[in-house]
C-alpha atoms as a printed R data frame, in Angstrom:
    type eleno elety resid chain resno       x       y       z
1   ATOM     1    CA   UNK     A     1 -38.557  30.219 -55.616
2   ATOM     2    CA   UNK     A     2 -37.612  30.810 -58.714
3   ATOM     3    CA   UNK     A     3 -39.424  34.068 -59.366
4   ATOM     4    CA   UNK     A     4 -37.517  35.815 -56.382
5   ATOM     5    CA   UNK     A     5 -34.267  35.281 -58.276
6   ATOM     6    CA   UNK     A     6 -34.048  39.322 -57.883
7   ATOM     7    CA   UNK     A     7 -35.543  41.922 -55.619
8   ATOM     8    CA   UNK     A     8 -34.057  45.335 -56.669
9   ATOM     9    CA   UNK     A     9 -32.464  46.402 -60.170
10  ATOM    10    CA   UNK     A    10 -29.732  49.021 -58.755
11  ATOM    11    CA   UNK     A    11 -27.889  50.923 -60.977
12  ATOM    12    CA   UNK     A    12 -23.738  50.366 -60.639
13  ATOM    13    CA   UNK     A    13 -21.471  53.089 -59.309
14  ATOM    14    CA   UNK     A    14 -21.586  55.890 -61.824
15  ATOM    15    CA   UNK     A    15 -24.154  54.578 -63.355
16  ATOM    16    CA   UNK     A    16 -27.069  56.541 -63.768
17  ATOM    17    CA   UNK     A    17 -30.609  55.141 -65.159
18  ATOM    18    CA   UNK     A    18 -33.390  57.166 -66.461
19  ATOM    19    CA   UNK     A    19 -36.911  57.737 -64.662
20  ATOM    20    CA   UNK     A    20 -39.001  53.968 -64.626
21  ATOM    21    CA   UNK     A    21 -35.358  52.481 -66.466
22  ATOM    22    CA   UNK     A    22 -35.057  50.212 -63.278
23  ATOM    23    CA   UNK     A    23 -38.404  48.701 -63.635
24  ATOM    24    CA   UNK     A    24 -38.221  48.193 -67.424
25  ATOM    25    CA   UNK     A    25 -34.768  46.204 -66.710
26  ATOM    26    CA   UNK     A    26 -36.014  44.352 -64.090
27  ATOM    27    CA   UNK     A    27 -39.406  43.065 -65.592
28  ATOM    28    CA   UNK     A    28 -36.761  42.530 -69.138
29  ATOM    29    CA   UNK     A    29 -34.902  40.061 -66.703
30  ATOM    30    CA   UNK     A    30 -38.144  38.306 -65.141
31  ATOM    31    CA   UNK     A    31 -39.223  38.028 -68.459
32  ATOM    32    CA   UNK     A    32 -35.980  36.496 -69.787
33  ATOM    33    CA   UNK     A    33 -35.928  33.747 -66.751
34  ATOM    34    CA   UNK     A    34 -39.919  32.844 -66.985
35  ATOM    35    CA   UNK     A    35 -39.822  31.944 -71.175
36  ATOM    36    CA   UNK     A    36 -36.445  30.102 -70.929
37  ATOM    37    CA   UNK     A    37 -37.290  28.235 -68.042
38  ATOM    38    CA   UNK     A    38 -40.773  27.056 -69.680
39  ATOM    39    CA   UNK     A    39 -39.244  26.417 -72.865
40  ATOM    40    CA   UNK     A    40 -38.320  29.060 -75.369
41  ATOM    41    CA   UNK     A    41 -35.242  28.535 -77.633
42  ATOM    42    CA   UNK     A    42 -32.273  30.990 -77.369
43  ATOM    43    CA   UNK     A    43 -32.965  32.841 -80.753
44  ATOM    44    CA   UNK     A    44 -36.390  33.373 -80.187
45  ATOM    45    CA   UNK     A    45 -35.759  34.236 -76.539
46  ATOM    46    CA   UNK     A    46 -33.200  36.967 -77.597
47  ATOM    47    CA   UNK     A    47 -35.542  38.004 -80.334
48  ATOM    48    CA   UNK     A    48 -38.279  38.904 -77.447
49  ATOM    49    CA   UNK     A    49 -35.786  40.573 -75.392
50  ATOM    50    CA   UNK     A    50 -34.237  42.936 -77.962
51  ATOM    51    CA   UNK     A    51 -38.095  43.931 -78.979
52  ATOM    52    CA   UNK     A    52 -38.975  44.351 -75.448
53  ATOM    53    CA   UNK     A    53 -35.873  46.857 -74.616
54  ATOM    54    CA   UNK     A    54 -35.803  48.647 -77.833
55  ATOM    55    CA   UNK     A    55 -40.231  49.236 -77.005
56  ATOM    56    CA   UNK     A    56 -38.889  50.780 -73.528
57  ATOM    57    CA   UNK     A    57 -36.216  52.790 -74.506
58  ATOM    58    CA   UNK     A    58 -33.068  51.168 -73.351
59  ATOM    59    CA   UNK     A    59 -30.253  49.579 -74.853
60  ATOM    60    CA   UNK     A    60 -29.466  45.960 -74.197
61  ATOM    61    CA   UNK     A    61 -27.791  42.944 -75.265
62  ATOM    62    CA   UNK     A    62 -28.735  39.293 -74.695
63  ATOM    63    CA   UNK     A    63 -26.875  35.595 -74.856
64  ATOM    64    CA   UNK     A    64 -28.428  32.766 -73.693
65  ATOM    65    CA   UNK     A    65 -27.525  29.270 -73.634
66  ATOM    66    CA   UNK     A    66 -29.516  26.198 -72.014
67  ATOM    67    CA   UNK     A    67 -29.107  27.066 -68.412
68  ATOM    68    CA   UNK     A    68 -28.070  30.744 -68.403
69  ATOM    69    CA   UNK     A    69 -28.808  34.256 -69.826
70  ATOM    70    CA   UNK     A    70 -26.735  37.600 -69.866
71  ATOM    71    CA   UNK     A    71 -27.923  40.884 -70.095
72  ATOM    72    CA   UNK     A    72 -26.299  43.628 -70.905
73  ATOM    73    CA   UNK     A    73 -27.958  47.040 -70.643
74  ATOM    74    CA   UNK     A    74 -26.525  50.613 -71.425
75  ATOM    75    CA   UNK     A    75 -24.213  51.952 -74.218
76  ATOM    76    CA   UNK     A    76 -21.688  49.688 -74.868
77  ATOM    77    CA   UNK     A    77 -18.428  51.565 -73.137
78  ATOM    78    CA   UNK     A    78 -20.917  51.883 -69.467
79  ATOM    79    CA   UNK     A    79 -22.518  48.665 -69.116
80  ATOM    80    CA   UNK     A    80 -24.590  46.612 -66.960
81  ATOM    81    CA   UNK     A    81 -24.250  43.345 -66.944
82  ATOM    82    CA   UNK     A    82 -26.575  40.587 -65.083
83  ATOM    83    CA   UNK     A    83 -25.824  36.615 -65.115
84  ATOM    84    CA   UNK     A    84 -28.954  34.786 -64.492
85  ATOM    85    CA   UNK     A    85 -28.707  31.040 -63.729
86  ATOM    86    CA   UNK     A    86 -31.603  29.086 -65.122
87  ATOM    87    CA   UNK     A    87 -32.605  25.573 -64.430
88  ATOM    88    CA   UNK     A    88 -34.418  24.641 -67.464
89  ATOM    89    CA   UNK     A    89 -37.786  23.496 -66.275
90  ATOM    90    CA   UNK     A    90 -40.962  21.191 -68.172
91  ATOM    91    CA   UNK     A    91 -42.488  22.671 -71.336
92  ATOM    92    CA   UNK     A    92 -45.465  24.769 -69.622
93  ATOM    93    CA   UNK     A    93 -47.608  26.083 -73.013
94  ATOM    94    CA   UNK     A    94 -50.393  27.545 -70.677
95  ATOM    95    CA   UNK     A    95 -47.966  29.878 -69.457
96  ATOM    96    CA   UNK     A    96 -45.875  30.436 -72.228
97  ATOM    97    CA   UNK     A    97 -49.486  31.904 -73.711
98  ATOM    98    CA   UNK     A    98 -49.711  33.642 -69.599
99  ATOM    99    CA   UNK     A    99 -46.398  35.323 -70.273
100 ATOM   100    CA   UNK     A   100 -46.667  36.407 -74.122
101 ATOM   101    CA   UNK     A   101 -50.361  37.981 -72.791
102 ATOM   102    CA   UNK     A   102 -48.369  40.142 -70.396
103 ATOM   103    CA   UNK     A   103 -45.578  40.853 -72.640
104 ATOM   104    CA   UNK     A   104 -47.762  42.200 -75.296
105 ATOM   105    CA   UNK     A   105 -49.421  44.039 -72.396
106 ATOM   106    CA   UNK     A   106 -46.281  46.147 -71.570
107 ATOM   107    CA   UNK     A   107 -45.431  46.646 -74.714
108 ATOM   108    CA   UNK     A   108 -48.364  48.045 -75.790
109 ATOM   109    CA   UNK     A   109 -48.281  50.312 -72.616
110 ATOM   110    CA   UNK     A   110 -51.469  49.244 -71.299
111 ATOM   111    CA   UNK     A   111 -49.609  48.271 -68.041
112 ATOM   112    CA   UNK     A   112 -46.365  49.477 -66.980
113 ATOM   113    CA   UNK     A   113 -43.536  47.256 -66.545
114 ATOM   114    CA   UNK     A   114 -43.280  47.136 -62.446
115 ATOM   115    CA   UNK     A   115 -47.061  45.830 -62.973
116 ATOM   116    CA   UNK     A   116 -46.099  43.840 -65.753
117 ATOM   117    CA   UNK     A   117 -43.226  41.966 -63.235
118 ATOM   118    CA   UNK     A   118 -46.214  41.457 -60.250
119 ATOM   119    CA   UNK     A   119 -47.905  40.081 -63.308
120 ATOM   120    CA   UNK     A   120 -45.413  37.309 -64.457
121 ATOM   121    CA   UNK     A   121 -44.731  37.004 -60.323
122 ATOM   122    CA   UNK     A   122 -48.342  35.995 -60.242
123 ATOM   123    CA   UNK     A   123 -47.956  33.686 -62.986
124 ATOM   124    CA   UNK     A   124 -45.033  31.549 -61.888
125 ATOM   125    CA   UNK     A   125 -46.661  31.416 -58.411
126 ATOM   126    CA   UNK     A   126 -49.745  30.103 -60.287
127 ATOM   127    CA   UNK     A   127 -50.901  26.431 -59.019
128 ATOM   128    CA   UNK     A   128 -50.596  23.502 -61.579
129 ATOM   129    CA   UNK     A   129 -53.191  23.787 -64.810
130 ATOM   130    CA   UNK     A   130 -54.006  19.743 -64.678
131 ATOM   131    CA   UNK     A   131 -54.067  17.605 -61.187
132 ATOM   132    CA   UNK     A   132 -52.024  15.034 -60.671
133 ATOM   133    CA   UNK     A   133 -54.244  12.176 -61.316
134 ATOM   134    CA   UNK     A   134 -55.227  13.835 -64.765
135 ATOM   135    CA   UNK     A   135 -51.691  14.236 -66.008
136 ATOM   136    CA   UNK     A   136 -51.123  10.418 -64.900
137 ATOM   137    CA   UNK     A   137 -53.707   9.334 -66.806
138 ATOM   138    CA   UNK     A   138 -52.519  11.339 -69.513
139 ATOM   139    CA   UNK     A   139 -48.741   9.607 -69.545
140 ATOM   140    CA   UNK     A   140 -51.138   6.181 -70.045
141 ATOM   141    CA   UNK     A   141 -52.980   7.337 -73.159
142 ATOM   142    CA   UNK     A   142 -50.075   8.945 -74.678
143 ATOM   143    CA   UNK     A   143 -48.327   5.750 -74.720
144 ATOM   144    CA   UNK     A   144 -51.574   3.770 -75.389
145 ATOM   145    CA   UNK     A   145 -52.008   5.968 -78.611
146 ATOM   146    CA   UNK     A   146 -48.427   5.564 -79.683
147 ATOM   147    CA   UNK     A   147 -48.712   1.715 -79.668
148 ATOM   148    CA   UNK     A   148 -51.885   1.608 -81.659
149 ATOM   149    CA   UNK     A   149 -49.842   4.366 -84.231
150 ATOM   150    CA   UNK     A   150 -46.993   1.505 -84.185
151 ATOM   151    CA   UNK     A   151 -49.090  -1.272 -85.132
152 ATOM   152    CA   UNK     A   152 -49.923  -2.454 -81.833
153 ATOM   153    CA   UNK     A   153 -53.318  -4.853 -80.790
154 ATOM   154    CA   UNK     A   154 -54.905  -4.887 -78.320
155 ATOM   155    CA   UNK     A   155 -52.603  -6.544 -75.860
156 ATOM   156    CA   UNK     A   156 -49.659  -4.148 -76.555
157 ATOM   157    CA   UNK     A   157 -51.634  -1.251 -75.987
158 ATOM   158    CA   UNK     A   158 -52.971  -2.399 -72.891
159 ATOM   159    CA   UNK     A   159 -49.392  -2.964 -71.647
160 ATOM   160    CA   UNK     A   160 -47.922   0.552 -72.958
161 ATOM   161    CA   UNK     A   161 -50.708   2.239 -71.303
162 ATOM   162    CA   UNK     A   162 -50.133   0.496 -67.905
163 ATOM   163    CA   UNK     A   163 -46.111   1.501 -68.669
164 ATOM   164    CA   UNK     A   164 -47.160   5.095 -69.537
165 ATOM   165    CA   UNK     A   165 -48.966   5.095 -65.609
166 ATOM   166    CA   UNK     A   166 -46.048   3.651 -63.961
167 ATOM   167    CA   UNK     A   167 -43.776   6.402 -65.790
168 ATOM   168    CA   UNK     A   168 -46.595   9.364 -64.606
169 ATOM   169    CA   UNK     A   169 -46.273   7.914 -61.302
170 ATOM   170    CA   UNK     A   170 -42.871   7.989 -61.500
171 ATOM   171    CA   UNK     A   171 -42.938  11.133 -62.554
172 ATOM   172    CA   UNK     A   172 -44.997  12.601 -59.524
173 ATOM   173    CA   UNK     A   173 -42.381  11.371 -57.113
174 ATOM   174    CA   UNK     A   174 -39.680  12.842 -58.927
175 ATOM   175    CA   UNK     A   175 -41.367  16.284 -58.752
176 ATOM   176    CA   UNK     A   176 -41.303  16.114 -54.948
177 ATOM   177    CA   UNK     A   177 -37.561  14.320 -54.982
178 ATOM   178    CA   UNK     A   178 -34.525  16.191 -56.311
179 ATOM   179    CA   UNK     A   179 -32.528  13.290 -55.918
180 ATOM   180    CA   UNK     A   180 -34.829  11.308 -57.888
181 ATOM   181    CA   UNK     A   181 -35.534  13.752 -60.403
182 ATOM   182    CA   UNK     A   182 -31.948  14.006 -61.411
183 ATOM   183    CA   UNK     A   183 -32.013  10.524 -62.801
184 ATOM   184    CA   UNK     A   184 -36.125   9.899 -63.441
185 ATOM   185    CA   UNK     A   185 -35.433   9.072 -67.215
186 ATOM   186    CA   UNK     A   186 -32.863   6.111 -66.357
187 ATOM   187    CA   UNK     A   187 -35.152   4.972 -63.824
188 ATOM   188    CA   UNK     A   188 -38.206   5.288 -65.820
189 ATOM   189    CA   UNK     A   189 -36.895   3.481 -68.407
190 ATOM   190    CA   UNK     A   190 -35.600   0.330 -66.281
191 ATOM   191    CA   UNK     A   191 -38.867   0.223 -64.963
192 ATOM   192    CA   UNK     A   192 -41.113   0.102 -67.629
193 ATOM   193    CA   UNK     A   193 -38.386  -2.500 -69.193
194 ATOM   194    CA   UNK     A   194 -38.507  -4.766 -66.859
195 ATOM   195    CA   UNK     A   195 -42.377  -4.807 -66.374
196 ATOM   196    CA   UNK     A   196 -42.761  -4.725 -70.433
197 ATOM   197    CA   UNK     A   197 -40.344  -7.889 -70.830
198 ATOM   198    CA   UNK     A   198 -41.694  -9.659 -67.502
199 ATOM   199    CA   UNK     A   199 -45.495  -9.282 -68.861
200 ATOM   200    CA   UNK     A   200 -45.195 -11.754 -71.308
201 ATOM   201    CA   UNK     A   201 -45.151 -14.681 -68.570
202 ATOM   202    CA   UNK     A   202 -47.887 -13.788 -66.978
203 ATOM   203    CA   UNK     A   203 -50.623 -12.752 -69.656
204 ATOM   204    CA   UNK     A   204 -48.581 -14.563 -72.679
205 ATOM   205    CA   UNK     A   205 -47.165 -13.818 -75.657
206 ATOM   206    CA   UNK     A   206 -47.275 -10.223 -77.288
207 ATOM   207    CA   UNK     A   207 -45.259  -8.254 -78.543
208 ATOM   208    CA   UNK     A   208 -42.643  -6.170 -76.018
209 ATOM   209    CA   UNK     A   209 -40.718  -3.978 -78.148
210 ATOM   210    CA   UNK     A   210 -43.637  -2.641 -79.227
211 ATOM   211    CA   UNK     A   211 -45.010  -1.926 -75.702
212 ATOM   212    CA   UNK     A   212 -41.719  -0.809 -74.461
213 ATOM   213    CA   UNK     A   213 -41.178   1.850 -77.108
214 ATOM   214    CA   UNK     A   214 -44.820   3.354 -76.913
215 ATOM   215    CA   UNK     A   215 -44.884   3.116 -72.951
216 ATOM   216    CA   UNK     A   216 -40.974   5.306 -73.295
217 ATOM   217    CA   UNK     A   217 -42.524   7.854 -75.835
218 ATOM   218    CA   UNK     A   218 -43.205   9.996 -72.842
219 ATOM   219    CA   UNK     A   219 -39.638  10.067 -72.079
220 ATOM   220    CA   UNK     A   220 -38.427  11.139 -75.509
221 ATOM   221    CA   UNK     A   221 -36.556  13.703 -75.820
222 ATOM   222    CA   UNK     A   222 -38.064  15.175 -78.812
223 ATOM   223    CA   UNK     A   223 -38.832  18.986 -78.007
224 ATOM   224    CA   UNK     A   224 -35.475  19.503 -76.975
225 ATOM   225    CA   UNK     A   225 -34.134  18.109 -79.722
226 ATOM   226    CA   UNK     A   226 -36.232  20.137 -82.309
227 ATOM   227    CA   UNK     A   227 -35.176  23.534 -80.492
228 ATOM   228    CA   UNK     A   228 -31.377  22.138 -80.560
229 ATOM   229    CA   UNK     A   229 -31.838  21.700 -84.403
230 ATOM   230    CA   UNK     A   230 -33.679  24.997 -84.549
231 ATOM   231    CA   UNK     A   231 -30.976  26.969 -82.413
232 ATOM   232    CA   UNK     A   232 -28.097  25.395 -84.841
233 ATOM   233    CA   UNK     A   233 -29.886  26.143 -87.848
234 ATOM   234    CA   UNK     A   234 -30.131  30.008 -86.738
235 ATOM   235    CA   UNK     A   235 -26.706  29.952 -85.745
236 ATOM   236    CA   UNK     A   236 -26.552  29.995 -82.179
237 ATOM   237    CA   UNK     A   237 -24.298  27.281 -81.939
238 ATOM   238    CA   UNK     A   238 -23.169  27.237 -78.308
239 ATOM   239    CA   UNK     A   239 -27.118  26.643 -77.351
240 ATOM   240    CA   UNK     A   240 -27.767  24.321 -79.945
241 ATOM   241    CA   UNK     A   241 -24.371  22.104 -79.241
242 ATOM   242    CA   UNK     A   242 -25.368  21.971 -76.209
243 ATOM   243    CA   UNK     A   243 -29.008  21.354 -76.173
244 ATOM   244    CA   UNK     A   244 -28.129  18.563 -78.402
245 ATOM   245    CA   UNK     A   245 -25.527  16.840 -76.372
246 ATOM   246    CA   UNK     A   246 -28.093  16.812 -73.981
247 ATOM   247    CA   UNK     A   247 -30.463  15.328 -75.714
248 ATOM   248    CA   UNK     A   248 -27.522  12.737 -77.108
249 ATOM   249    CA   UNK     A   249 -27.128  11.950 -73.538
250 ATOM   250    CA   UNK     A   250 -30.581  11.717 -72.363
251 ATOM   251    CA   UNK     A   251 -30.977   9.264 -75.423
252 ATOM   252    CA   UNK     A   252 -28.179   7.257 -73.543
253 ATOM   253    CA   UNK     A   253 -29.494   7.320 -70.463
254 ATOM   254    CA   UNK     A   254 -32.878   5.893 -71.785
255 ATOM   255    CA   UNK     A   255 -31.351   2.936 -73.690
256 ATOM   256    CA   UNK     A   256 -28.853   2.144 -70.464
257 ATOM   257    CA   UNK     A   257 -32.403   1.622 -68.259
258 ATOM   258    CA   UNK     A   258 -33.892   0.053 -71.020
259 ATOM   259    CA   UNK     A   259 -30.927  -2.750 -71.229
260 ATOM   260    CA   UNK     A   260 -30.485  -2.853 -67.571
261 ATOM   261    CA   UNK     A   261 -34.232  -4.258 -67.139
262 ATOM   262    CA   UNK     A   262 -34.092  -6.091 -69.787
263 ATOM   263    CA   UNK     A   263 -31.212  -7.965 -68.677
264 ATOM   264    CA   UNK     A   264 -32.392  -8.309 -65.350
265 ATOM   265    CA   UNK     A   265 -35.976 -10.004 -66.532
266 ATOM   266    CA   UNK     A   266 -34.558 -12.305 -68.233
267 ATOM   267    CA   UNK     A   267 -32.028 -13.373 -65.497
268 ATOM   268    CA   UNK     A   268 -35.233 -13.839 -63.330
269 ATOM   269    CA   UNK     A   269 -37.751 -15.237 -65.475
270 ATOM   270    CA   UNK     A   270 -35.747 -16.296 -68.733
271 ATOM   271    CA   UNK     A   271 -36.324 -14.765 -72.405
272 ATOM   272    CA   UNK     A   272 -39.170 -12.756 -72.953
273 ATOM   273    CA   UNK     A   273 -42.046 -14.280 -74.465
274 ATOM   274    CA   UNK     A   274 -42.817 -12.887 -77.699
275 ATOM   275    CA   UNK     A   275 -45.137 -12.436 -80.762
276 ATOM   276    CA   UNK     A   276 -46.270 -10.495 -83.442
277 ATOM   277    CA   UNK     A   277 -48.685  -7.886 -82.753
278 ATOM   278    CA   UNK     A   278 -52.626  -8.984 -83.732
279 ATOM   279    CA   UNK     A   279 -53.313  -5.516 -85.965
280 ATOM   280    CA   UNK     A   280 -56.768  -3.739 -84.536
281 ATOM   281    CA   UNK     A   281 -59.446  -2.087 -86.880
282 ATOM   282    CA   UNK     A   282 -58.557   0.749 -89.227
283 ATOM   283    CA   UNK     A   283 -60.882   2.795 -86.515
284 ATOM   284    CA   UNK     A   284 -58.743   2.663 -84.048
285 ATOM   285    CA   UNK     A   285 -56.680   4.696 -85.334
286 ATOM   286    CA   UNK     A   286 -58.728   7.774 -85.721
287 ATOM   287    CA   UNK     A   287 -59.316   7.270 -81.877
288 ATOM   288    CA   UNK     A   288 -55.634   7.217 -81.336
289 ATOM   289    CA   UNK     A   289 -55.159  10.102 -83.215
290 ATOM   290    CA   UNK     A   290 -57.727  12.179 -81.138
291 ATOM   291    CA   UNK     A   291 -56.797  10.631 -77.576
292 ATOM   292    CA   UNK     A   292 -52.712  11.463 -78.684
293 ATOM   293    CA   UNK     A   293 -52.929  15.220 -78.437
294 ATOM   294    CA   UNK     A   294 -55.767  15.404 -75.801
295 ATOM   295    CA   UNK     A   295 -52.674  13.468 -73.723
296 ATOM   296    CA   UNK     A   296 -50.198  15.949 -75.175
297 ATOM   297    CA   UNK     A   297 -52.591  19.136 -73.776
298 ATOM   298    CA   UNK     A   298 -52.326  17.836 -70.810
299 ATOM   299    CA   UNK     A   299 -48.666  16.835 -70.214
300 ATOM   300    CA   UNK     A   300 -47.814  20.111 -71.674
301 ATOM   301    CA   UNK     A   301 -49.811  22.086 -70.147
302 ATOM   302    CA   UNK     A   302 -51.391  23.767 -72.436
303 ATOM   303    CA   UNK     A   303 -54.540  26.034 -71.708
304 ATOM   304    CA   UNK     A   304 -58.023  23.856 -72.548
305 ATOM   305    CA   UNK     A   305 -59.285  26.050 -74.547
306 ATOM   306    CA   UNK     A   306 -56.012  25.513 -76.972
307 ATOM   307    CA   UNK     A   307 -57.082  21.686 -77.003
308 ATOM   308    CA   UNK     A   308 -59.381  21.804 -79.998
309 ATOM   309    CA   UNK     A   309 -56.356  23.659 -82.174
310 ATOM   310    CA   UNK     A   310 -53.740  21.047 -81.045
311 ATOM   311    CA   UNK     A   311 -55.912  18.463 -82.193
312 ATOM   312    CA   UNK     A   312 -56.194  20.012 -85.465
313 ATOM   313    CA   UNK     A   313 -53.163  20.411 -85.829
């Protein structure tokens, strides 16, 4: 488990720390893993850190990049120094909120920080917010509502929202299989390809760019390439390089399983059959934009009671 990346904070030889100083480092370092793995950027990630060691008296120093942090604690000449290996999970916003709540907690001294680490132990141990066969559903009307915001009728968003299930299906077995979940976008994307530009000879003519590119906005890199902008633009440029060439590559990956079914469709059943997209009432669209960021809750995990704000928003 990730939470038991460390059972004891010991001081090095010579090395001294202050009463309750090996409790405040080691709930600093849970802290540190728990918001990068659930999606905090490096500059706001160092940000919390620096406020969190400077509230409980110690000296430290933070660098983090997409799949590590370092911590340095103690004056500068006598040192500390941790390496933590991260493997950058999903974007979890119900316990990003979890993990601020304790945070502030701590810092506020209302609980002291060896609490404060059973706290954020209890928290990554937590079960899943939404079930599985709420988040699939959820992958289906996020891509139905991105077809209807592309101009899609009622055909294409019938046949995104069938490619946004296949994808949260997809997604499900990935979570149990490593192997799988190494290459789910790739996959993902040939799949819902080659059922998008198949469809069309068996229910007719529609329009399959249209459904492929709503049912693949699940797989969209977009977060991580806001934060790579956002970690450039603050000048951490070793996390924002690389969170971008990530996301560059991801984008790659995507299009290579979107040509690959493609290609493979039309060896089997010839050119896809395609038409222009019969528009659906103005109405629609205030449906889509209600049903988009219910979707979005739920793939992101956000807390329900957040749900009302994010649709606002």
């Amino acid at each position: 488990m990730a939470s038991q990346f460390i059972a004891e904070v010991v001081p090095a030889p010579g090395q001294v720390y202050a009463p309750g100083a090996q409790d405040a480092i080691g709930f600093i370092l849970r802290l540190g893993r728990s918001l990068h793995t659930y999606g905090y950027a490096a500059h706001r990630l160092e940000q919390v850190l620096d406020q969190a060691t400077n509230q409980l008296g110690l000296t430290g120093q933070f660098f983090s990049t997409p799949t590590s942090i370092f911590a340095s604690f103690g004056p500068q000449d006598n040192q500390r120094t941790f390496l933590i290996r991260v493997e950058p999970g999903e974007v979890d916003l119900g316990r990003l909120a979890m993990l601020d709540g304790v945070t502030i907690k701590v810092l506020h001294g209302n609980i002291s920080p060896a609490v404060g680490s059973q706290e954020i132990e209890a928290i990554l141990n937590s079960p899943e917010r939404y079930g599985r066969v709420l988040t699939t559903l959820a992958f289906g009307l996020a891509s139905a509502s991105a077809s209807r915001f592309l101009g899609g009728g009622l055909r294409e968003v019938e046949i995104s929202s069938l490619l946004g299930l296949v994808i949260g299906l997809l997604a499900l077995v990935a979570g149990k299989r490593p192997a799988l979940g190494r290459v789910f976008e790739p996959v993902a994307a040939f799949a819902a390809s080659l059922l998008a530009a198949s469809a069309g000879h068996w229910i007719g003519p529609y329009s399959v760019y249209n459904a492929t590119l709503a049912g693949l906005i699940v797989l969209i890199p977009g977060f991580t390439l806001t934060v790579a902008m956002t970690e450039l633009s603050t000048r951490h440029l070793v996390s924002g390089t690389a969170r971008l060439t990530g996301a560059f590559v991801l984008f790659l990956t995507i299009a290579f399983g979107v040509a690959l079914g493609s290609r493979i469709s039309s060896e089997f059943f010839g050119p896809s059959v395609i038409a222009e997209a019969i528009a659906l009432p103005s109405w629609t669209g205030m449906i889509a934009l209600v049903t988009a960021p219910l979707a979005f809750t739920v793939l992101l995990r956000a807390h329900p009671r957040d749900a009302i704000w994010i649709v606002l928003t």
